[in-house]
Backbone as ProteinMPNN parsed JSONL, in Angstrom:
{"seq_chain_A": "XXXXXXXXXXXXXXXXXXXXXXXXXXXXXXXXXXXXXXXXXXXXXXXXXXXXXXXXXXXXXXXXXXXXXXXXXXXXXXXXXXXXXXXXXXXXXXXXXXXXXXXXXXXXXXXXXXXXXXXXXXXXXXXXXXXXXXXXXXXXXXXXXXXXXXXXXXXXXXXXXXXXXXXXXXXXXXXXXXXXXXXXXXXXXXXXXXXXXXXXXXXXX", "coords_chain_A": {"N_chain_A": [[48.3, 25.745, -17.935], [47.923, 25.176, -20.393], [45.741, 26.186, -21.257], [46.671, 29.28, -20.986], [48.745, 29.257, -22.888], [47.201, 28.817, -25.239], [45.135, 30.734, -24.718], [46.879, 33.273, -25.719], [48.324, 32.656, -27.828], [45.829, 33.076, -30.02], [45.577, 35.758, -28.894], [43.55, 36.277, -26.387], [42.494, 36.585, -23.431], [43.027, 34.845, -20.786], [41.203, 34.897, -17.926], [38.811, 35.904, -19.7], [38.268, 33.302, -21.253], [38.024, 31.609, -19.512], [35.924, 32.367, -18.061], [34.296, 31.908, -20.422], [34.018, 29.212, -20.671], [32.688, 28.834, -18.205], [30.196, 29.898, -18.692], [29.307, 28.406, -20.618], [29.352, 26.036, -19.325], [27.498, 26.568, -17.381], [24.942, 27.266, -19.146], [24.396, 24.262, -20.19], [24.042, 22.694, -17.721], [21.718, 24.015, -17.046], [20.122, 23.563, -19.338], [19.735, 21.006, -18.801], [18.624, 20.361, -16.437], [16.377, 21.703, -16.956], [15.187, 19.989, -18.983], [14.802, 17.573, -17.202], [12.885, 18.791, -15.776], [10.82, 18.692, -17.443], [10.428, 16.34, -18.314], [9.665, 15.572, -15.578], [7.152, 16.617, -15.086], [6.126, 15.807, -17.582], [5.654, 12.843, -16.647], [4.271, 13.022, -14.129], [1.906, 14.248, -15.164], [0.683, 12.035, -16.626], [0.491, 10.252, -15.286], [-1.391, 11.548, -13.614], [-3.449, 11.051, -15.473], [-3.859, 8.714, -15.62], [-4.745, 7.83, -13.328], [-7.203, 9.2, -13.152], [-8.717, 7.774, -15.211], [-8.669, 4.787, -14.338], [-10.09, 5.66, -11.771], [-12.664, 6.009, -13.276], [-12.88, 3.747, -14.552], [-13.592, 2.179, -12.292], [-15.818, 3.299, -11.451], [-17.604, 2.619, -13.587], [-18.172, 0.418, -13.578], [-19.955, -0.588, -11.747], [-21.781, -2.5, -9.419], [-25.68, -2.311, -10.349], [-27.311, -2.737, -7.998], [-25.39, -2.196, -6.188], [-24.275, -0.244, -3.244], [-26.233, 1.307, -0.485], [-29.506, 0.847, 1.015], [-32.543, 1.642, 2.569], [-35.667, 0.32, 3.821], [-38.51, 0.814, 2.506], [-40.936, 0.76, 2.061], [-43.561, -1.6, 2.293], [-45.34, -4.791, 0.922], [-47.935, -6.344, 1.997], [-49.081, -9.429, 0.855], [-52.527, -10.246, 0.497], [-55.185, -12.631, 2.051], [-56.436, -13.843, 0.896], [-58.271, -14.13, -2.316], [-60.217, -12.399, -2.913], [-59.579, -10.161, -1.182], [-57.355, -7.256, -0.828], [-54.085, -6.661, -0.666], [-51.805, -5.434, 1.66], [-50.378, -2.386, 1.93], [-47.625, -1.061, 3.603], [-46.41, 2.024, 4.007], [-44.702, 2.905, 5.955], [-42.788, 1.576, 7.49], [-41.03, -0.511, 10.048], [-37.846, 0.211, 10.711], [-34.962, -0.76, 8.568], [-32.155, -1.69, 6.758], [-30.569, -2.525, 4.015], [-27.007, -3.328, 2.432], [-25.663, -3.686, 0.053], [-22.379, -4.099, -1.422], [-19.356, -5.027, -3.599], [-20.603, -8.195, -3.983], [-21.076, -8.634, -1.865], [-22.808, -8.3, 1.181], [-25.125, -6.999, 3.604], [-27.654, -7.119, 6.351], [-29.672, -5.521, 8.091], [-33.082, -5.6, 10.365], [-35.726, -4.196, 11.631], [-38.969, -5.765, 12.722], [-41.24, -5.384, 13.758], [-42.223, -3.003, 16.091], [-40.389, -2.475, 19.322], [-40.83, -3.344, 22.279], [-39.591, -1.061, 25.125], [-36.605, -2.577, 27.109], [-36.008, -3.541, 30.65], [-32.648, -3.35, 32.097], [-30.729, -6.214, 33.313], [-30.674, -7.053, 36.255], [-29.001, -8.881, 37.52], [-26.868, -9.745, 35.198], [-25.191, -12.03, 34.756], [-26.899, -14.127, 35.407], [-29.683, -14.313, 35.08], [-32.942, -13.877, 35.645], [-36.158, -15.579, 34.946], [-38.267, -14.435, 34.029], [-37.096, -11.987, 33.399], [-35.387, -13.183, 31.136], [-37.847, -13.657, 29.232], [-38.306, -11.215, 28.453], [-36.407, -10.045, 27.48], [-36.007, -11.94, 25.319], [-38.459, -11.387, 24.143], [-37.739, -8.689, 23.326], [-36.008, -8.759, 21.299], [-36.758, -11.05, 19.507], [-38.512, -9.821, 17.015], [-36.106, -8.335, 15.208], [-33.714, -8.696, 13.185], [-30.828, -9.877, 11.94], [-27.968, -10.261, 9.219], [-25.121, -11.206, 7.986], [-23.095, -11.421, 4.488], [-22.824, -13.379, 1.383], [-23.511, -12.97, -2.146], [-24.663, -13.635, -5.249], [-25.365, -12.818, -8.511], [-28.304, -13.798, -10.978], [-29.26, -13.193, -13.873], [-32.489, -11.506, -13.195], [-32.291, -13.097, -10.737], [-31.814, -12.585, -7.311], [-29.52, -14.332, -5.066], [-28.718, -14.947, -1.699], [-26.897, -15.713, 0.768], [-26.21, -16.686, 3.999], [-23.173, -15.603, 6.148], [-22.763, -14.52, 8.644], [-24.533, -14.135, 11.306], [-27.53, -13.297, 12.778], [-29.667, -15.087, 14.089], [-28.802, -18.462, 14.605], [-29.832, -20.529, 13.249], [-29.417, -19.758, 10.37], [-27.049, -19.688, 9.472], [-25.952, -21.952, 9.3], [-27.749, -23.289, 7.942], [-27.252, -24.174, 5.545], [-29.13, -23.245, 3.342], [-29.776, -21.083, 1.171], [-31.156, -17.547, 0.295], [-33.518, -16.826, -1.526], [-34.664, -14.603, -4.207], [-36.123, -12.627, -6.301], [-35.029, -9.898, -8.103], [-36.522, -6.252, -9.034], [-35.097, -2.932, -10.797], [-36.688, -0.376, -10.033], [-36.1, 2.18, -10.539], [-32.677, 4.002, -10.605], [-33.065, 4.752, -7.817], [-34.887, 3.153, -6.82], [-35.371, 0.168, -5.646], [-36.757, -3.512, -5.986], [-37.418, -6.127, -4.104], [-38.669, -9.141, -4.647], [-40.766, -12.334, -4.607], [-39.634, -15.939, -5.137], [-41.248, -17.739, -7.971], [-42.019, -19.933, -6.834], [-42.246, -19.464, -4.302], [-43.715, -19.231, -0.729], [-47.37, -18.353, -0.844], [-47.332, -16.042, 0.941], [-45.355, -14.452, 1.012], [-43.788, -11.271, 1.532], [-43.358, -8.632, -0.392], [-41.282, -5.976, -1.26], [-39.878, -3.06, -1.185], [-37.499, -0.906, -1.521], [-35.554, 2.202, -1.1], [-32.58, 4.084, -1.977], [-30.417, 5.28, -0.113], [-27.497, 6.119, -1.039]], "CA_chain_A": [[49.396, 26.016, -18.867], [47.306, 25.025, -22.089], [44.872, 27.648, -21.382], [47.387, 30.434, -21.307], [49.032, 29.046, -24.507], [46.137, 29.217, -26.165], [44.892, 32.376, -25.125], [48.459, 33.837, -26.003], [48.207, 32.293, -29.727], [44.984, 33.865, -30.31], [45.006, 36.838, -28.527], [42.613, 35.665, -25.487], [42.677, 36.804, -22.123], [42.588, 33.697, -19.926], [40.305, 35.047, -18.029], [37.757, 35.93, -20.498], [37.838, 31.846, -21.614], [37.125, 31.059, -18.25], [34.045, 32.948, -18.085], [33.127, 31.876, -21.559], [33.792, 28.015, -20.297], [31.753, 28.771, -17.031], [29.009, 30.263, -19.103], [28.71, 27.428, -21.483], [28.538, 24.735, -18.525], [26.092, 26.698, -16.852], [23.956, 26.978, -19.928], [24.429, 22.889, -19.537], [23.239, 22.516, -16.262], [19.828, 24.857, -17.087], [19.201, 22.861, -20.362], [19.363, 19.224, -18.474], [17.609, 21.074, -15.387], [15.075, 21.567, -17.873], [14.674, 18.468, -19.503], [14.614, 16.317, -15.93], [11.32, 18.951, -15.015], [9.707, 18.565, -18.299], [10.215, 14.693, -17.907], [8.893, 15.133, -14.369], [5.882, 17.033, -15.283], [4.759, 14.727, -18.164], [5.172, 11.331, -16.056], [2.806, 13.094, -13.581], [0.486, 14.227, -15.779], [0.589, 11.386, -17.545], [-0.289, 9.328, -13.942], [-2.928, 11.697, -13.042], [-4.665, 10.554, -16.691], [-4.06, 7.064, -16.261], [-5.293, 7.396, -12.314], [-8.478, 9.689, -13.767], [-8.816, 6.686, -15.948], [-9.219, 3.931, -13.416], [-11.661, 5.655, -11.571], [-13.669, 6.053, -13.714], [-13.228, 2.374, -14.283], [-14.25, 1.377, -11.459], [-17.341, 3.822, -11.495], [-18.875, 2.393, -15.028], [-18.139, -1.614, -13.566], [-20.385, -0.647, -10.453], [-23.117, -3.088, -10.08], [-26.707, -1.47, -10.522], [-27.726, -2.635, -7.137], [-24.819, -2.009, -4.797], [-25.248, 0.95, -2.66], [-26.804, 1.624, 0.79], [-30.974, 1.206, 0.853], [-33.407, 1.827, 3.753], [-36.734, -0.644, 3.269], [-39.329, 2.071, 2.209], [-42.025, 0.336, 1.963], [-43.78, -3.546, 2.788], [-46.231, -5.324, 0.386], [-48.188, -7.979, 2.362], [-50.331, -10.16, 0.164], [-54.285, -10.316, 0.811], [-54.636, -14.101, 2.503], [-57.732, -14.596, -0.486], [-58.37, -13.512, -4.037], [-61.244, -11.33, -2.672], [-59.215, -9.236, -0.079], [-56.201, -6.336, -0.618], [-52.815, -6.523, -0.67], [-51.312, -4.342, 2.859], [-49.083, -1.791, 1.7], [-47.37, -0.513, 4.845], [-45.597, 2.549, 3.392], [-44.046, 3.686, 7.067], [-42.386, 0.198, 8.087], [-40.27, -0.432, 11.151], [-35.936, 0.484, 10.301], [-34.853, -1.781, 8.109], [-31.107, -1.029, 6.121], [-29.573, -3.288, 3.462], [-26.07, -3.086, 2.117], [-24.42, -4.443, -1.223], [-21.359, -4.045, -2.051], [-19.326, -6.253, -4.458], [-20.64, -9.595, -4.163], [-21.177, -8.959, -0.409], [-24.176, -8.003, 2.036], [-25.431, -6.866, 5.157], [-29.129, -6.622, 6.743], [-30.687, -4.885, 9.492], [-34.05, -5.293, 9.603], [-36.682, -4.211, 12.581], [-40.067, -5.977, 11.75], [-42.21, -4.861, 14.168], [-42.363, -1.832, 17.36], [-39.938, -3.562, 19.933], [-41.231, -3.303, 23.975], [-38.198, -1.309, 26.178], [-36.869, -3.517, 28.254], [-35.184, -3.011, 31.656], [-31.279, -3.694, 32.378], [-31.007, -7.37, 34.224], [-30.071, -6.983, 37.932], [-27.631, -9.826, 37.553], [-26.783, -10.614, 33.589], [-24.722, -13.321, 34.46], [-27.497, -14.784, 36.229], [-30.842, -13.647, 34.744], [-34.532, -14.408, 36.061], [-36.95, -16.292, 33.805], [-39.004, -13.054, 33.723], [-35.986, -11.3, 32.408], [-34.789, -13.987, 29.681], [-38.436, -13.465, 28.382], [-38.222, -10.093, 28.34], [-35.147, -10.032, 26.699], [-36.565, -12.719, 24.126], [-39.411, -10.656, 23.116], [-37.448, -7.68, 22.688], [-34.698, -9.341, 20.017], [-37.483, -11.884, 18.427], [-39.059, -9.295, 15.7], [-35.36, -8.214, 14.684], [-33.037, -9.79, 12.139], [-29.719, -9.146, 11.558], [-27.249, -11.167, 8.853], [-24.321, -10.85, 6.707], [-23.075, -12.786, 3.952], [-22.235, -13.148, -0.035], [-24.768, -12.904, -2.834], [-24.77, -13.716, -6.372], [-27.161, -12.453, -8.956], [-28.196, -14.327, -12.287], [-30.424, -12.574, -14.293], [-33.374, -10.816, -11.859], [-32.627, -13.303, -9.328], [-30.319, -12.125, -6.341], [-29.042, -15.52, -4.171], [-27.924, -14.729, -0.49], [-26.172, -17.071, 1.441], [-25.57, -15.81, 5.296], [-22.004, -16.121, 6.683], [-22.684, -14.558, 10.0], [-26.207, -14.227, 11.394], [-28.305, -13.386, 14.503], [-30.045, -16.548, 13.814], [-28.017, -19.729, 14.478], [-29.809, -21.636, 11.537], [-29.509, -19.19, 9.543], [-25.918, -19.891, 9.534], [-25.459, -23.673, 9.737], [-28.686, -24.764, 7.529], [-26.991, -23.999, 3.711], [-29.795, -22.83, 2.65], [-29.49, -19.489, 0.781], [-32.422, -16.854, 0.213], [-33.269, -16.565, -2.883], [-35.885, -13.54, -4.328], [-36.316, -11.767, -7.864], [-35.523, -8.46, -7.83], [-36.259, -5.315, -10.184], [-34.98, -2.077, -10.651], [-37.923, 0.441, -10.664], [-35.118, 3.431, -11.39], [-31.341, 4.171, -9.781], [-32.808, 4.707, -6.887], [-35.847, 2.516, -5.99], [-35.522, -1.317, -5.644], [-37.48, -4.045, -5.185], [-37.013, -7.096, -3.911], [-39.476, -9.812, -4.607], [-41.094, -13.374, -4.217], [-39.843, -15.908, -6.288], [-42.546, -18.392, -8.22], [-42.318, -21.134, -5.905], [-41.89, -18.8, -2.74], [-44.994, -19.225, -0.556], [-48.045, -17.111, -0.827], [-47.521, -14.903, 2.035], [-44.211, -13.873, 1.033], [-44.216, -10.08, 0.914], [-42.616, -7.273, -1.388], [-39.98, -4.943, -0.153], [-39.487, -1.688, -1.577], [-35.725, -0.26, -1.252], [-34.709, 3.464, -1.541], [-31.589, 4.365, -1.871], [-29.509, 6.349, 0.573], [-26.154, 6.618, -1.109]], "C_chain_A": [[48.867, 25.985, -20.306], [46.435, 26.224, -22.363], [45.556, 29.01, -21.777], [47.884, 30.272, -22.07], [48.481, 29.819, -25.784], [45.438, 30.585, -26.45], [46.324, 33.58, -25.71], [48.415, 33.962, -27.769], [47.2, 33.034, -30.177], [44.651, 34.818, -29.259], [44.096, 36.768, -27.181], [42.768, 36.271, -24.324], [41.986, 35.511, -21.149], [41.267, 33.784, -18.89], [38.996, 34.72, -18.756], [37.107, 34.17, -20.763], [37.442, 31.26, -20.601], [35.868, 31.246, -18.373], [33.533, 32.494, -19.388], [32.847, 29.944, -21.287], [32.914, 27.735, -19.229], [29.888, 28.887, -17.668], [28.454, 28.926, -20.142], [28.432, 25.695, -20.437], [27.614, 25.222, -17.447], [24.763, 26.892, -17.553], [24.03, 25.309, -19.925], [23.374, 22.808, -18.891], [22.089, 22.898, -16.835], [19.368, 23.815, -18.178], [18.709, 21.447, -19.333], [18.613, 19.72, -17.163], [16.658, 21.118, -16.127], [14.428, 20.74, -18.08], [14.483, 17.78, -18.577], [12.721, 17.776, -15.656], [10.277, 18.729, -16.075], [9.297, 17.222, -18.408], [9.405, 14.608, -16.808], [7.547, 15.572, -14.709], [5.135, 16.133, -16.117], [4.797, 13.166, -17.499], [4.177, 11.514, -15.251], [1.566, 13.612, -14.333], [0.121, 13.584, -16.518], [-0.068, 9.969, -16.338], [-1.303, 9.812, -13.417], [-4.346, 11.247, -14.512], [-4.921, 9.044, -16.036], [-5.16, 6.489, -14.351], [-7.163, 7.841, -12.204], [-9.236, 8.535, -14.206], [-9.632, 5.57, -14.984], [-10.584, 3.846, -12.663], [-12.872, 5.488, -11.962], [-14.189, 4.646, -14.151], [-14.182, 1.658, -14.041], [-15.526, 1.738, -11.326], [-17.804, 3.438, -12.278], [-18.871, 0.627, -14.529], [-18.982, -1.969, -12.284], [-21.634, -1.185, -10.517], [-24.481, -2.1, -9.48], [-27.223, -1.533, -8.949], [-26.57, -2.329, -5.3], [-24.881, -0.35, -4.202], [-25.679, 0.425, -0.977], [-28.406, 1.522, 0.438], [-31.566, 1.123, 2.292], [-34.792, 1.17, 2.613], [-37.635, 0.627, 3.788], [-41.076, 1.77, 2.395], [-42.199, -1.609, 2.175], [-45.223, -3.705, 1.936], [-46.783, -6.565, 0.926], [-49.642, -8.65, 1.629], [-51.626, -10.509, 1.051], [-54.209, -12.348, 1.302], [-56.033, -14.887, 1.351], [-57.446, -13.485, -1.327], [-59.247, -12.009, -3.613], [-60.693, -9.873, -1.982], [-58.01, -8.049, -0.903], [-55.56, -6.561, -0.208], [-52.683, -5.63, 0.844], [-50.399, -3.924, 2.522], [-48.583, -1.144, 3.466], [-45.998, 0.44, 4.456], [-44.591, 3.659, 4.672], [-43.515, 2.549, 8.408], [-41.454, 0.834, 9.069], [-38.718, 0.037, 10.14], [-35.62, -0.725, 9.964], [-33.062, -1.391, 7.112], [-30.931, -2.59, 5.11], [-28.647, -2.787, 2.588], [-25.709, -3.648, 0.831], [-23.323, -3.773, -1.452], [-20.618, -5.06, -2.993], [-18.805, -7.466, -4.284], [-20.832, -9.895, -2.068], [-22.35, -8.12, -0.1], [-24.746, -7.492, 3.017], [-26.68, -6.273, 5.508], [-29.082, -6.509, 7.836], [-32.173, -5.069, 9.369], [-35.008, -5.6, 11.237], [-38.162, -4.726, 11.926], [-41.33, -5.394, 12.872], [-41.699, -3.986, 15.544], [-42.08, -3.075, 18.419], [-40.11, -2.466, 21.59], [-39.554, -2.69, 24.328], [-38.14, -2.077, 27.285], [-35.705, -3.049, 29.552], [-33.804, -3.567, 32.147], [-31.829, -4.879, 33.497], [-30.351, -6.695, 35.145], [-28.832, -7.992, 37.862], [-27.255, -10.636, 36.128], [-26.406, -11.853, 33.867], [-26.118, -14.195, 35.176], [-29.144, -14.093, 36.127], [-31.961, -14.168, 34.827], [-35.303, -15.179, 34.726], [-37.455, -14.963, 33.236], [-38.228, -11.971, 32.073], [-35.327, -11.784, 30.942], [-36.003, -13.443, 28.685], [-39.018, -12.158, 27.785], [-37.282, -9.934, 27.151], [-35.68, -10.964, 24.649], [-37.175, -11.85, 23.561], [-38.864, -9.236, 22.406], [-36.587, -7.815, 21.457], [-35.566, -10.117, 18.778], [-37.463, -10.883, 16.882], [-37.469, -8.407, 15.263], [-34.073, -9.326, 14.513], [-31.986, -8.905, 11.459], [-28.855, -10.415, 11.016], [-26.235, -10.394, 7.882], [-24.027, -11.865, 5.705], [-22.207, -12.523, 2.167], [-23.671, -13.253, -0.862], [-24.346, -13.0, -4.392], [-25.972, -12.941, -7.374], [-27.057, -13.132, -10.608], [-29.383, -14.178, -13.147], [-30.957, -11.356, -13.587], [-32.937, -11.571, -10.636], [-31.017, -13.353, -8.534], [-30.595, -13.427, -5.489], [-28.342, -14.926, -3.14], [-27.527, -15.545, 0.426], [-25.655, -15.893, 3.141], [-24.207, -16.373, 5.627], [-21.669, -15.78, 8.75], [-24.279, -13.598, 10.389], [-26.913, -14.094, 12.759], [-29.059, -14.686, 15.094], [-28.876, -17.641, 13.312], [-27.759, -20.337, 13.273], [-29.389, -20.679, 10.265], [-28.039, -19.196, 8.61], [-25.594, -21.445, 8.838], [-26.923, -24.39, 8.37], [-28.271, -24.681, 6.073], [-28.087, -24.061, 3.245], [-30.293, -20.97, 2.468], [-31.291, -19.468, 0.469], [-32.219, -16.513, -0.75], [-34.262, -15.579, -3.476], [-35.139, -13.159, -5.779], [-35.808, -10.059, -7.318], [-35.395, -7.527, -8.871], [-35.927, -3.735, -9.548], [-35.976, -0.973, -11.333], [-37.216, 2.01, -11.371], [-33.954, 3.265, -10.535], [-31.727, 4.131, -8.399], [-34.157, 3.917, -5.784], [-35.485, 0.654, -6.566], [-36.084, -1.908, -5.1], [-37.371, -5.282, -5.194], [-38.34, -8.398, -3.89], [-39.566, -11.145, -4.935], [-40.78, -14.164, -5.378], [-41.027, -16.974, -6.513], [-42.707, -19.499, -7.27], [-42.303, -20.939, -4.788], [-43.611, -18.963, -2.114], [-45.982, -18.044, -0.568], [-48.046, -15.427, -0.336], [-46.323, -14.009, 2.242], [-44.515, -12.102, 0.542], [-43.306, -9.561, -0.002], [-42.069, -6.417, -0.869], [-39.625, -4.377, -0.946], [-38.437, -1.027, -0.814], [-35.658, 1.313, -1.726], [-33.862, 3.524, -1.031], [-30.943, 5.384, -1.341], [-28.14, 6.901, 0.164], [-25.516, 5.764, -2.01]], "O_chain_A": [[49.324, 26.668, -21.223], [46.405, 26.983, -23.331], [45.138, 29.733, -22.681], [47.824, 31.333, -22.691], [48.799, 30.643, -26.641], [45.208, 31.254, -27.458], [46.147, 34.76, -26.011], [48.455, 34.89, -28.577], [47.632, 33.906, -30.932], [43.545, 34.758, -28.722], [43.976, 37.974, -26.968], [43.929, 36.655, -24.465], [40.798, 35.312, -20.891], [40.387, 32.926, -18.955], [38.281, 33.73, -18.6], [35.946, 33.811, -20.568], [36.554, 30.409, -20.658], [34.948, 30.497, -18.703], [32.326, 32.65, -19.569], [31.79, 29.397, -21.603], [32.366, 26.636, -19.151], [28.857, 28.313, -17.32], [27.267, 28.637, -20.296], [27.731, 24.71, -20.671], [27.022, 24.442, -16.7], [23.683, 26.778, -16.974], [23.1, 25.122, -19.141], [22.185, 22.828, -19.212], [21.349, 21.974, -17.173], [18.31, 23.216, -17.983], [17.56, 21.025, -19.205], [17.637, 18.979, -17.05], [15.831, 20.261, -15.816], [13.304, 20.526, -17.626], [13.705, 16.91, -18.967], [11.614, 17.31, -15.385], [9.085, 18.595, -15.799], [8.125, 16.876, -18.562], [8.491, 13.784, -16.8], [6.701, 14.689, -14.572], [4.021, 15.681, -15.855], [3.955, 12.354, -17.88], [3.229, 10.729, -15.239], [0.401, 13.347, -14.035], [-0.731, 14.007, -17.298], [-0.842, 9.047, -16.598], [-2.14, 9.127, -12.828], [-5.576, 11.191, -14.478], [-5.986, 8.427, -16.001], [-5.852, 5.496, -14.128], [-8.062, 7.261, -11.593], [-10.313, 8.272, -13.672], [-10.856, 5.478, -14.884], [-11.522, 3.049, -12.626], [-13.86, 5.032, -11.385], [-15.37, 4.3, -14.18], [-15.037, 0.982, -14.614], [-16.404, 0.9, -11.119], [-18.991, 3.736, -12.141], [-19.524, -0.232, -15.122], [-18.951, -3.073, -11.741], [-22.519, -0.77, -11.266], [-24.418, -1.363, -8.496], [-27.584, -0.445, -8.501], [-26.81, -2.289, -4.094], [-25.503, 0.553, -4.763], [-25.418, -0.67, -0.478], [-28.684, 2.195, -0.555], [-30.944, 0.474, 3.134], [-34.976, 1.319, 1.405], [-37.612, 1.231, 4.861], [-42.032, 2.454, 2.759], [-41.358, -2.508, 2.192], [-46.149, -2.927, 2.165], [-46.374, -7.669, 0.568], [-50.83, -8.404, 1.839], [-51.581, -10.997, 2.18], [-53.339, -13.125, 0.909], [-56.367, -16.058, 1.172], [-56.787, -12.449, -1.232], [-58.948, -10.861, -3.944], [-61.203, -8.768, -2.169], [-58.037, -8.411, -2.08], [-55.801, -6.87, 0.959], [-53.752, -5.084, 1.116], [-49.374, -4.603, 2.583], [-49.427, -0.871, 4.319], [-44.849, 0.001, 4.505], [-44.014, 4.722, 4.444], [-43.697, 2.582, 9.625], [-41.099, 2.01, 9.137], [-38.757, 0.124, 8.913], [-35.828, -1.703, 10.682], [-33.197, -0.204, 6.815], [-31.207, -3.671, 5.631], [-29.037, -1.874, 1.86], [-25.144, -4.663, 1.237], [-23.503, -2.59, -1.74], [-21.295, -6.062, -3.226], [-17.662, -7.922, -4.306], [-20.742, -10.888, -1.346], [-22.846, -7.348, -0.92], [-24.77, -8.608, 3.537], [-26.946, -5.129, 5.139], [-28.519, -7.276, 8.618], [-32.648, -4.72, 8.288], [-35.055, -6.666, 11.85], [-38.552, -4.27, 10.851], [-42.375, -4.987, 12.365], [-40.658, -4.412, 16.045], [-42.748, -4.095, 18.591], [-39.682, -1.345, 21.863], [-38.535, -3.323, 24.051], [-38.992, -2.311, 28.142], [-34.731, -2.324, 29.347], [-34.039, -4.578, 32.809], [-32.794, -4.781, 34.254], [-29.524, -5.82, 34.886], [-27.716, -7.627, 38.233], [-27.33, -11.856, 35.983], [-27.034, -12.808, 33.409], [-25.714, -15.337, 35.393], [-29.65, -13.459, 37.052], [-32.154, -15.079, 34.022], [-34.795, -15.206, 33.605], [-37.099, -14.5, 32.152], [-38.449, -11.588, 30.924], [-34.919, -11.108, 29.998], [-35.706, -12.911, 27.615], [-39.896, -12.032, 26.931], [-37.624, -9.703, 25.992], [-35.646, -10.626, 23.466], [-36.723, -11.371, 22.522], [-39.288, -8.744, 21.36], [-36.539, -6.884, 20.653], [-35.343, -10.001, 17.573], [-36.713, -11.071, 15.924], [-37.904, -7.36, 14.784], [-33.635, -10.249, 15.199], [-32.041, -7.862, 10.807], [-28.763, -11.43, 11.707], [-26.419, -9.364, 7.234], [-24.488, -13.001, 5.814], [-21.303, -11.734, 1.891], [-24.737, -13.557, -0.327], [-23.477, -12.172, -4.666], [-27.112, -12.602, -7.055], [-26.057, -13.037, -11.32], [-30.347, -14.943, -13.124], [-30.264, -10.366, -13.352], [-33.071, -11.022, -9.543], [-29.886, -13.764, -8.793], [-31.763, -13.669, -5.182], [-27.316, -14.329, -3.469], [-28.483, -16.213, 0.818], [-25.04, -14.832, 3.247], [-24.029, -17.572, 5.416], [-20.972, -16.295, 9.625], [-24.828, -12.674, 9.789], [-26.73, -14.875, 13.693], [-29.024, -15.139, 16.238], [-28.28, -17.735, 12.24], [-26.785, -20.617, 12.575], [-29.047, -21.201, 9.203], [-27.918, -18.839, 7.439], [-24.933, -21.668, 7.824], [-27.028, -25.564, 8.016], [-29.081, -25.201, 5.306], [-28.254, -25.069, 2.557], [-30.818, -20.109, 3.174], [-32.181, -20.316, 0.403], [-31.18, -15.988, -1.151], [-35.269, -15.977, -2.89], [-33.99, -13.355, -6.172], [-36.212, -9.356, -6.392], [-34.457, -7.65, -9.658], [-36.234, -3.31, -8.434], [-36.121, -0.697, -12.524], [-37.629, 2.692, -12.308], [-34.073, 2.405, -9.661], [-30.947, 3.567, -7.632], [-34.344, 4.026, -4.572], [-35.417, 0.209, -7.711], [-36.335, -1.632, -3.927], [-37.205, -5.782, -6.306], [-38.955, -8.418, -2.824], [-38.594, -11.533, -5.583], [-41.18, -13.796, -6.482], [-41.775, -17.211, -5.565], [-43.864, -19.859, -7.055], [-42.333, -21.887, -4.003], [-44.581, -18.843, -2.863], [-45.586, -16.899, -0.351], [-48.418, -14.338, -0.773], [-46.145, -13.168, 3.123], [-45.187, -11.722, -0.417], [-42.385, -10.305, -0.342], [-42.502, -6.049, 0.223], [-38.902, -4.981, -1.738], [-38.534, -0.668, 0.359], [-35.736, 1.482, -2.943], [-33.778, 3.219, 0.158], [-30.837, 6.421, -1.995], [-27.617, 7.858, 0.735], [-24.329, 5.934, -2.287]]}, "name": "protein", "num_of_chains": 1, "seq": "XXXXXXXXXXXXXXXXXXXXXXXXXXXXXXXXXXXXXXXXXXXXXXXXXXXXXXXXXXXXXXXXXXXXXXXXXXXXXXXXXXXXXXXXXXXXXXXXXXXXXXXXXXXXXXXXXXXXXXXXXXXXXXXXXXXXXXXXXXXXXXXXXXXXXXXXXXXXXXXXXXXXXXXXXXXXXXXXXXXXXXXXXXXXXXXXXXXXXXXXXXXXX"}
């Protein structure tokens, strides 16, 4: 009733004010349609900065030695002044792990005998135990935590192929330098005994 008034007083065709009231709340709608995608667009591109960001974070706070290495090489000290060092630059499979503030070794030390499936595990011959023995002795497998203060890296095992290795709180302690990103070396520290060797690390990853 107000509408047709109005259009009456000025001339109007009711109609027409419709359509000019439809047209002005559908220009509405499109503006705030607008404004909600331009809002949406800069909160995400404003989360892919801040998630860009982080990464990169975390990539510049990455310590120098964590990483994947395969033991590349073995330095075994001469047993006199007179003799040569033994480099052994085609050692048994050896892996160690860092990540942060944690550990994990593999490490074959010498060419291990195959040995033949027991006939009765639960119930295994002498023969067979020492079979079995010799094939496990020359490998060493531990995990654990590790500190580093200065050059020198501290490893403490938490779970270990070796019993004591576990149970005797006493961490392994070695120097180690970085010869570039991707060679490390892990070495003896001053009070370590003579015969301690040198262990050359390249890096797999």
């Amino acid at each position: 009733m107000h509408l047709k008034r109005f259009a009456t007083n000025h001339k109007f065709s009711t109609r027409g004010i419709t359509l000019h009231i439809k047209m002005i709340f559908m220009i509405d709608i499109f503006l705030i349609t607008n404004t909600v995608k331009k809002k949406a667009l800069t909160f995400f591109a404003a989360l892919s900065i801040f998630l860009l960001l982080t990464c990169a974070s975390f990539a510049q706070t990455k310590g120098p030695i964590e990483g994947v290495w395969k033991i590349s090489a073995i330095v075994i000290p001469a047993k006199n002044s007179t003799a040569k060092d033994t480099t052994l630059t085609n050692p048994q499979p050896g892996l160690i792990i860092f990540t942060k503030g944690y550990y994990s070794t593999v490490v074959v030390h010498e060419e291990r005998p195959a040995v033949a499936a027991a006939k009765d595990p639960q119930n295994m011959t002498d023969a067979e135990k020492l079979a079995l023995y010799t094939q496990w002795k020359p490998f060493t497998a531990n995990s654990g935590t590790y500190q580093i203060n200065g050059s020198t890296i501290t490893r403490k095992s938490i779970v270990a192929k070796n019993a004591n290795a576990m149970t005797r709180g006493a961490p392994n302690i070695q120097e180690f330098k970085l010869e570039d990103p991707n060679t490390l070396w892990l070495l003896p520290t001053a009070g370590a005994p003579a015969n301690e060797p040198r262990i050359k690390l390249t890096r797999l990853e």
